[in-house]
Structure formats: C-alpha cells, structure tokens
N, C-alpha and C positions, 0 to 999 in steps of 0.2 A: 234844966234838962228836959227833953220832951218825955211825955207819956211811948210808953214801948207800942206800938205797931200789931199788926199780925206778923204771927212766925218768931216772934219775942224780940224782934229789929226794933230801932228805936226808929219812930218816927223824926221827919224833920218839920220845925218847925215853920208857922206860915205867917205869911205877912201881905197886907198889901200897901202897892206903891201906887197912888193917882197923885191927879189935879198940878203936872207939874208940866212944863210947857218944852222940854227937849228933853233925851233920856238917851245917853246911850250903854249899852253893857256890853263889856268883853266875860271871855268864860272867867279869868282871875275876879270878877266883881260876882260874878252869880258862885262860883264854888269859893269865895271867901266869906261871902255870908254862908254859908252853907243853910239855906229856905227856903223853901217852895213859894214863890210869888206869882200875886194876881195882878198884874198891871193892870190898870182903868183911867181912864179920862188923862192920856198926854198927848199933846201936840204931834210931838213926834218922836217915834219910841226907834231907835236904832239897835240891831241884833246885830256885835261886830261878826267879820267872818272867821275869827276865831272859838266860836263857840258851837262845838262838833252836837250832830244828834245827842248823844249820852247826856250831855249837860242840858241842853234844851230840855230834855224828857224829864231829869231829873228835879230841876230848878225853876220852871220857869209851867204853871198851873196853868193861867189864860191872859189871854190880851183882850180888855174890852174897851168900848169908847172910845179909839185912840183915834184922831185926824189923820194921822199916818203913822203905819208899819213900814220900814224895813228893813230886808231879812235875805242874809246872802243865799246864792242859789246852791248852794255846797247841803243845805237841808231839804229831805224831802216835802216837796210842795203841798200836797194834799194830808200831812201829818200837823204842818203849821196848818193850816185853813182850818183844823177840827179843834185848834185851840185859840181862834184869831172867831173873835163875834162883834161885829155890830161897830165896824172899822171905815171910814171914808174911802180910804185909801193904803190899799198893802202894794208893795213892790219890792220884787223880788232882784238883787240886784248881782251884776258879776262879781264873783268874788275869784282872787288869784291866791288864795289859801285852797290846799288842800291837805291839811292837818289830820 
C-alpha cells in the first residue's frame, strides 16, 4: 500500500518503464496499474487515442530518452511537451476518438 499523500490521499505508487524497443499504452493499461510512470530510453512509445487528459495527468509522470513519441492530437500539445524531454522525435498524430 503506498504512504498517504498530502491532504491524507494515498499516494500512488511509482515505477519506471525503460530500455525497451516499442511500447504502446491505452488508458485500460495505465488505470490497471494504477502508477504514475516515468518512461525512459524506448524506441518507440505509443499514446493510444483512448487515453483522455485525466489519465495522462494522472498516470503517466515523463517521457525521457525515447527515439519516438507518439501521441494523439485529442491531448493538449504544449501540456505533453512540458512532460516529454530530451526525445528524437514526437509526433502528434490524428486521432478519430473523441472520448
């Protein structure tokens, strides 16, 4: 069980996922773990377009290292960039979800 938070909220716990060469997540993979993660060093990290602000914000800490992001355009663009560092390549791509 995690240590409680401020405000007596339990925090969630955290993990990190690198060094792995394709990745993709939908929202059902980030709210079934339920833990904030730091992606680092993959190939290529895929953000399905099922997975709304809320969940991003919640789930999903930073992206670093990765050769390629991407990330449907149904997320605000300048909210991903402030958690996306030190990336070859991000692209934003259409998405026909709006969830």
């Amino acid at each position: 069980m995690s240590a409680k938070g401020t405000f007596g909220k339990l925090a969630l716990e955290k993990a990190i996922i690198a060094h792995h060469d394709s990745l993709s997540l939908s929202k059902h993979d980030l709210e079934e773990a339920n833990t904030v993660f730091y992606f680092q060093h993959i190939d290529q990290l895929i953000i399905e377009p099922d997975v709304d602000l809320e969940t991003f914000q919640t789930y999903i800490h930073s992206i670093q290292h990765c050769s390629q992001v991407k990330i449907p355009n149904i997320l605000p663009k300048l909210l991903l960039l402030s958690k996306i560092r030190f990336c070859e390549e991000i692209e934003i791509y259409e998405s026909n979800s709006f969830n």
